[in-house]
C-alpha positions as CSV (number, residue, x, y, z in Angstrom):
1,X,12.6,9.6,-54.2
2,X,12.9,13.3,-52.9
3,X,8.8,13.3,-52.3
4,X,9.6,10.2,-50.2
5,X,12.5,11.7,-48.2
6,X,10.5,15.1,-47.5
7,X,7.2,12.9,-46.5
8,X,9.4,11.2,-43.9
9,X,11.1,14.5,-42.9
10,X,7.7,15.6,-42.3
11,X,6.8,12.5,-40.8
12,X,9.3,13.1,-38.0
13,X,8.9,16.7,-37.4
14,X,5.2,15.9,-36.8
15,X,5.7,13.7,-34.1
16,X,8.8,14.9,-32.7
17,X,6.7,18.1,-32.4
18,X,3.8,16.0,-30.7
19,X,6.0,14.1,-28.0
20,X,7.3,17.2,-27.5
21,X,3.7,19.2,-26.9
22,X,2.3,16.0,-24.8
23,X,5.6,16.5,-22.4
24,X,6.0,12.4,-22.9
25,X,7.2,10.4,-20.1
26,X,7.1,13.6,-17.1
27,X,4.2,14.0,-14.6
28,X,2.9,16.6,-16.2
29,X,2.2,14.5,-20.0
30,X,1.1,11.2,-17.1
31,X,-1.2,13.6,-15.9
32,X,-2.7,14.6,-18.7
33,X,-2.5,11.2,-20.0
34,X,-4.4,9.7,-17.1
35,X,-6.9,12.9,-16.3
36,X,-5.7,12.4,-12.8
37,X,-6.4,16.2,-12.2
38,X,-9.7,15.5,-12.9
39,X,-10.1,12.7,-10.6
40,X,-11.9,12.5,-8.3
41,X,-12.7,9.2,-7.2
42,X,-11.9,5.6,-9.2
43,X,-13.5,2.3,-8.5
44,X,-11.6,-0.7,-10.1
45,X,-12.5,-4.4,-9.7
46,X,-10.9,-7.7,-10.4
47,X,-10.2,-11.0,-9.8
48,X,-6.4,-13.1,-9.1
49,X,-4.1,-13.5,-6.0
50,X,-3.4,-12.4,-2.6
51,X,-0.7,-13.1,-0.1
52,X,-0.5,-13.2,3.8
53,X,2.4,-11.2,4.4
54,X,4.7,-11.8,7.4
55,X,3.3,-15.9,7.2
56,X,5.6,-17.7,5.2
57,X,7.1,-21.5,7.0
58,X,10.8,-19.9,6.5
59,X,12.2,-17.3,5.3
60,X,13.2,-18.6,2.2
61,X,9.4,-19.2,0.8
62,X,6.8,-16.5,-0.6
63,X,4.0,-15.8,1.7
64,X,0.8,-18.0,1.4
65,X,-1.5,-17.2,-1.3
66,X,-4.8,-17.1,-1.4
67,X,-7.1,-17.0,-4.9
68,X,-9.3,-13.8,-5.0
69,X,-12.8,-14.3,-7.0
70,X,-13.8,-11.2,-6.1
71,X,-12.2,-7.7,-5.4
72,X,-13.0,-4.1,-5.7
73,X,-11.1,-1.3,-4.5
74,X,-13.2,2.0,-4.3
75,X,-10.9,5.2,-3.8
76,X,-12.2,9.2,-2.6
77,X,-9.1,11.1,-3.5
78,X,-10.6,13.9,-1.8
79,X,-11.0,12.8,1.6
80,X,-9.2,10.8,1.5
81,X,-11.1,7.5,1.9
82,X,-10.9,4.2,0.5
83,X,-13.1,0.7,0.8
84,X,-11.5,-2.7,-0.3
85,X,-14.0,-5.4,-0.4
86,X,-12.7,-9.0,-1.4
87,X,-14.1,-12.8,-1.4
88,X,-10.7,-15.3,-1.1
89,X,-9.8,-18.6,-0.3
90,X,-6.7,-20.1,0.6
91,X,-4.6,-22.3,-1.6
92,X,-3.2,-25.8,-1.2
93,X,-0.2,-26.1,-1.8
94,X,2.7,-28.9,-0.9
95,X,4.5,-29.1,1.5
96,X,2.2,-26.6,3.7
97,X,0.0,-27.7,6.2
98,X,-2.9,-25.3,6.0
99,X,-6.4,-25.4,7.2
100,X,-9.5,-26.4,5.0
101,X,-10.1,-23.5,2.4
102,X,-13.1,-21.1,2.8
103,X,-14.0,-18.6,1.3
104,X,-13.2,-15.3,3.6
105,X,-15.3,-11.9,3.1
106,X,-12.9,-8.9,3.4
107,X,-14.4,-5.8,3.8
108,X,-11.7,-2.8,4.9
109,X,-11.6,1.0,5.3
110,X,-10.1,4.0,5.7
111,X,-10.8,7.5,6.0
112,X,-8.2,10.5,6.8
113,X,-6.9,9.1,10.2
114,X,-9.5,6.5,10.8
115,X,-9.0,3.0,9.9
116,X,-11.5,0.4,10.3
117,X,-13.3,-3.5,9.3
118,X,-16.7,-4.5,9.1
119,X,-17.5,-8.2,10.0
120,X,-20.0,-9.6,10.8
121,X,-21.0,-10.6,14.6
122,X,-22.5,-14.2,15.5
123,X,-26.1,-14.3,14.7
124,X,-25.7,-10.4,14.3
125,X,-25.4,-7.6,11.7
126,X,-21.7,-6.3,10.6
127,X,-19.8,-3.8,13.3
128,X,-16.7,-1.7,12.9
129,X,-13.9,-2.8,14.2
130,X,-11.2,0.0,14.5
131,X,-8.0,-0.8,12.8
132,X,-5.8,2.1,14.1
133,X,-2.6,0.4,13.3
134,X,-4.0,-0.2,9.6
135,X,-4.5,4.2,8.8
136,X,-0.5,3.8,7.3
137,X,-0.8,0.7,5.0
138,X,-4.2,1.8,3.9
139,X,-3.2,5.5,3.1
140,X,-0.2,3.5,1.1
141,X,-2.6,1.9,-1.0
142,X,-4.4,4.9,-2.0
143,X,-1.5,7.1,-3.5
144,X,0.1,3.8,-5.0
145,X,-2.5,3.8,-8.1
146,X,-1.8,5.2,-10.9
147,X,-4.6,8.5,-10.8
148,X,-3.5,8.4,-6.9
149,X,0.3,8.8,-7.3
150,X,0.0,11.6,-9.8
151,X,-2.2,13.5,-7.7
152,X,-0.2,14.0,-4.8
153,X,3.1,14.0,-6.7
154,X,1.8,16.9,-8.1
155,X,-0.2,18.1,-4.4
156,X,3.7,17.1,-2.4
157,X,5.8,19.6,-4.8
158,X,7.5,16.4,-6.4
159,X,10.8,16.2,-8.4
160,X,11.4,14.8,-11.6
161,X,14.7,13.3,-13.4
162,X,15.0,11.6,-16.6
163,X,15.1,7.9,-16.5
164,X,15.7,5.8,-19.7
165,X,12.6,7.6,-21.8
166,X,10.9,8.5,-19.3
167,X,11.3,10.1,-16.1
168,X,11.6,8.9,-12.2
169,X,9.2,11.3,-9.5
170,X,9.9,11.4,-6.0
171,X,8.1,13.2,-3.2
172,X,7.1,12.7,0.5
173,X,3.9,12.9,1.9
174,X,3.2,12.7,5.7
175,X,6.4,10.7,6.2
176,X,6.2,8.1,3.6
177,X,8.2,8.7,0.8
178,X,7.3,7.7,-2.7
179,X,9.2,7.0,-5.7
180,X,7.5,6.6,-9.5
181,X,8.6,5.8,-12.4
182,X,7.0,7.0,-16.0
183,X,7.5,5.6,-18.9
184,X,8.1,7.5,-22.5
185,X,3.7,6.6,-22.6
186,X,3.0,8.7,-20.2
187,X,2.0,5.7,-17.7
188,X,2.9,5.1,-14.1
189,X,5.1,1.4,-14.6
190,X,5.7,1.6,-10.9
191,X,5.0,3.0,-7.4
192,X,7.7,2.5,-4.4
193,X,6.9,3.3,-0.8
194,X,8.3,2.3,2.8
195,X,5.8,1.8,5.6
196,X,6.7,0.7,9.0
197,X,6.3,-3.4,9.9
198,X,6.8,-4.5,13.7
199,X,9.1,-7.3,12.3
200,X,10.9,-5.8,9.2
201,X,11.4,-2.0,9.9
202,X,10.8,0.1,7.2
203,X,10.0,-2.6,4.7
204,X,10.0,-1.5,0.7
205,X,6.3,-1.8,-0.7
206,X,6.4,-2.1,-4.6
207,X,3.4,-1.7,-6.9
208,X,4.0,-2.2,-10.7
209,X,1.1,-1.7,-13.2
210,X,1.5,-2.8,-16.5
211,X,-1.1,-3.7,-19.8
212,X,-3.0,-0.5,-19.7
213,X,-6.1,0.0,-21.6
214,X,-9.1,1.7,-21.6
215,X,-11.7,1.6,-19.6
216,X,-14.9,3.3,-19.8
217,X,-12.7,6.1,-20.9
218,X,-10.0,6.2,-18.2
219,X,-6.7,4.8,-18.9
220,X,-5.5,2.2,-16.1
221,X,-3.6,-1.2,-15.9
222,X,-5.7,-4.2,-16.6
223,X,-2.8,-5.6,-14.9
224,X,-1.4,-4.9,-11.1
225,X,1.6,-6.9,-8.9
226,X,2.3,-5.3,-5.6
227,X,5.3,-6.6,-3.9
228,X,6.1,-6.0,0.3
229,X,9.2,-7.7,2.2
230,X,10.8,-9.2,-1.5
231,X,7.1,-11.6,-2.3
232,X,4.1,-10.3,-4.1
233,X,0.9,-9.9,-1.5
234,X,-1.4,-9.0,-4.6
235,X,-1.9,-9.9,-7.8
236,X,-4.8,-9.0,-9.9
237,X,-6.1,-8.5,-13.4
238,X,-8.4,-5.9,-13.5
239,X,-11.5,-6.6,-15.3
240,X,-13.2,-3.1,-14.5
241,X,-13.0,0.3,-14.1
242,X,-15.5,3.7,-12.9
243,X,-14.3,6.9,-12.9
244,X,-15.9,9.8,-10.4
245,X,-18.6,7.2,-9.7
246,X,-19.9,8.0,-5.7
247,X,-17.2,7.2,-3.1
248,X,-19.1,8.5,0.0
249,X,-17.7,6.7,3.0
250,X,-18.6,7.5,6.3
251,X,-16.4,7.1,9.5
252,X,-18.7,4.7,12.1
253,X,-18.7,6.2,15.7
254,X,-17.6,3.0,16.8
255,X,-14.2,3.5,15.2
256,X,-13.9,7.9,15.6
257,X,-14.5,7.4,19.4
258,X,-12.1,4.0,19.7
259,X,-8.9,4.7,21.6
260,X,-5.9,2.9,21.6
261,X,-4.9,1.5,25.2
262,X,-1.5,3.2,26.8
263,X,1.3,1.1,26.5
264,X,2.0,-0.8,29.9
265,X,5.3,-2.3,30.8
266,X,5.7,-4.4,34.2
267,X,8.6,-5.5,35.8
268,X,9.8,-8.7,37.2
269,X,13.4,-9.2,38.5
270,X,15.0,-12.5,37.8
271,X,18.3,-12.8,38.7
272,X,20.5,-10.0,39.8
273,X,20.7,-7.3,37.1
274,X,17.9,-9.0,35.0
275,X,14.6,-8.3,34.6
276,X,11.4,-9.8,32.9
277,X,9.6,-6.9,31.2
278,X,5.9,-7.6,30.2
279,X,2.6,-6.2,29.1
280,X,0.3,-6.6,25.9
281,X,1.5,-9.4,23.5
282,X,5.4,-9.1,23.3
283,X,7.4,-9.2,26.1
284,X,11.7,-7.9,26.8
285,X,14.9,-9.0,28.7
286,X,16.6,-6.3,30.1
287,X,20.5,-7.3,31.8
288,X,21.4,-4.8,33.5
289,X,25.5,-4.3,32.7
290,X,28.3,-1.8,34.6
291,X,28.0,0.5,32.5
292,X,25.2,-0.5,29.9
293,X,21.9,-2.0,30.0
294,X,21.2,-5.0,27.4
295,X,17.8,-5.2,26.3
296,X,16.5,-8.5,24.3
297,X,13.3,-7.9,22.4
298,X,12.2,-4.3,21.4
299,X,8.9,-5.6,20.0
300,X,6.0,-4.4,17.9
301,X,6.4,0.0,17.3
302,X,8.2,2.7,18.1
303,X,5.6,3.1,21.2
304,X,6.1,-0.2,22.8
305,X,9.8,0.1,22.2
306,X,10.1,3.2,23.7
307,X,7.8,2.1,26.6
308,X,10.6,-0.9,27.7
309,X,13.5,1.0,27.1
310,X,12.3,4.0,29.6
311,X,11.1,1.0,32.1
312,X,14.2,-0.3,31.6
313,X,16.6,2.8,32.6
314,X,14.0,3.8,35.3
């Protein structure tokens, strides 16, 4: 009986001493745990569900969802530059009246400040298509994987606090703000950021990664939900994985030289004290009051919005 008792002591010590030397559950023992210092690049592919945000009938249904047979996201974290590349189709489904389903080629990018799409032309090869308004979301996708969040957690000066048995990171980079939590494994179980939507404000984008494995020797989620406005927009099962493969991707002149139009706001006076205030997609009411003006509509950014208010005090 005492041989068994001291073989369990031992037991213990050993791996209370080895949680304790692997630093489980903090950014450092994720780090380790994930190589994501030695990073450089990840390429993961899969197959599953994606959503078109902002499209749902009312506001009480998920947006519509589309079945992905094909995805690959490839990552620089260096640059850093990212390519998303998917085949998907939309899905019947009752009750919505939606068009015949095709298959639709995806093919994204980003790189530092540049956003862009390939498609193809009519009869033609693909062209970029600059996607300025897409550089936030995109950058959003790239420090929500697993490898990606630990690296600039660790590059942003993040903080730590325990959470259950593991530990919760926060840290800011640009201005997004991100928020992890690691579990007692030493796995990222979930990524939150807010990124700027013309309809929702800042709207909460949640990533959670769960069934981890091995791949190829890399440790990653076979197994990823990402979650923006309160309704998944992705969910995939990961079926592969590349680590430090070549992730050279190279920023088309078409979209370094595109430049985004000024904002333009035109005035037309309806009534006394109210005016019609138009230009691009989205148009405003101002009401001109004693001692306040009343603006209906501040549409799409913080540039257009700022556009009718100072056409509207002018």
């Amino acid at each position: 009986m005492r041989t068994w008792i001291a073989l369990a002591a031992g037991l213990v010590t050993a791996l209370t001493l080895t949680a304790c030397g692997s630093k489980a559950g903090t950014l450092q023992g994720s780090t380790d745990a994930l190589a994501a210092a030695d990073t450089k690049s990840i390429e993961y592919s899969g197959t599953g569900k994606w959503f078109q945000f902002g499209q749902a009938p009312n506001p009480t249904l998920p947006w519509p969802a589309f079945d992905v047979s094909a995805f690959t996201a490839s990552i620089n974290y260096d640059t850093p530059a990212a390519r998303t590349q998917m085949t998907r189709k939309q899905v019947v489904e009752p009750g919505r009246n939606r068009p015949a389903p095709v298959d639709q080629k995806v093919d994204q990018y980003v790189s530092g400040t540049t956003a862009w799409n390939m498609a193809a032309a009519p009869g033609g090869a693909p062209a970029a298509q600059a996607q300025p308004a897409a550089v936030e979301e995109r950058m959003m996708e790239i420090w929500s994987t697993p490898q990606g969040f630990l690296k600039a957690a660790t590059a942003n000066n993040a903080t730590s606090q325990a959470a259950g048995t593991g530990s919760e990171v926060t840290f800011t980079a640009g201005k997004n703000k991100y928020v992890g939590t690691i579990n007692a494994l030493n796995q990222v179980e979930k990524v939150q950021t807010w990124i700027n939507n013309p309809v929702l404000g800042d709207t909460l984008v949640e990533t959670a990664f769960s069934d981890y494995r091995d791949f190829n020797g890399v440790q990653f989620p076979a197994h990823i939900v990402r979650q923006q406005g309160g309704y998944p927009v992705l969910d995939l099962t990961v079926s592969s994985v590349t680590r430090n493969g070549a992730v050279d991707l190279a920023v088309p002149d078409q979209a370094r030289n595109a430049t985004v139009p000024p904002v333009t706001v035109t005035s037309d006076k309806l009534a006394e004290g109210v005016y019609y205030l138009r230009g691009g997609t989205h148009h405003s009411l101002a009401i001109d009051q004693q001692d306040h003006i009343v603006i209906v509509e501040g549409p799409l950014d913080e540039a257009r919005s700022t556009a009718v208010i100072a056409k509207a005090i002018w």
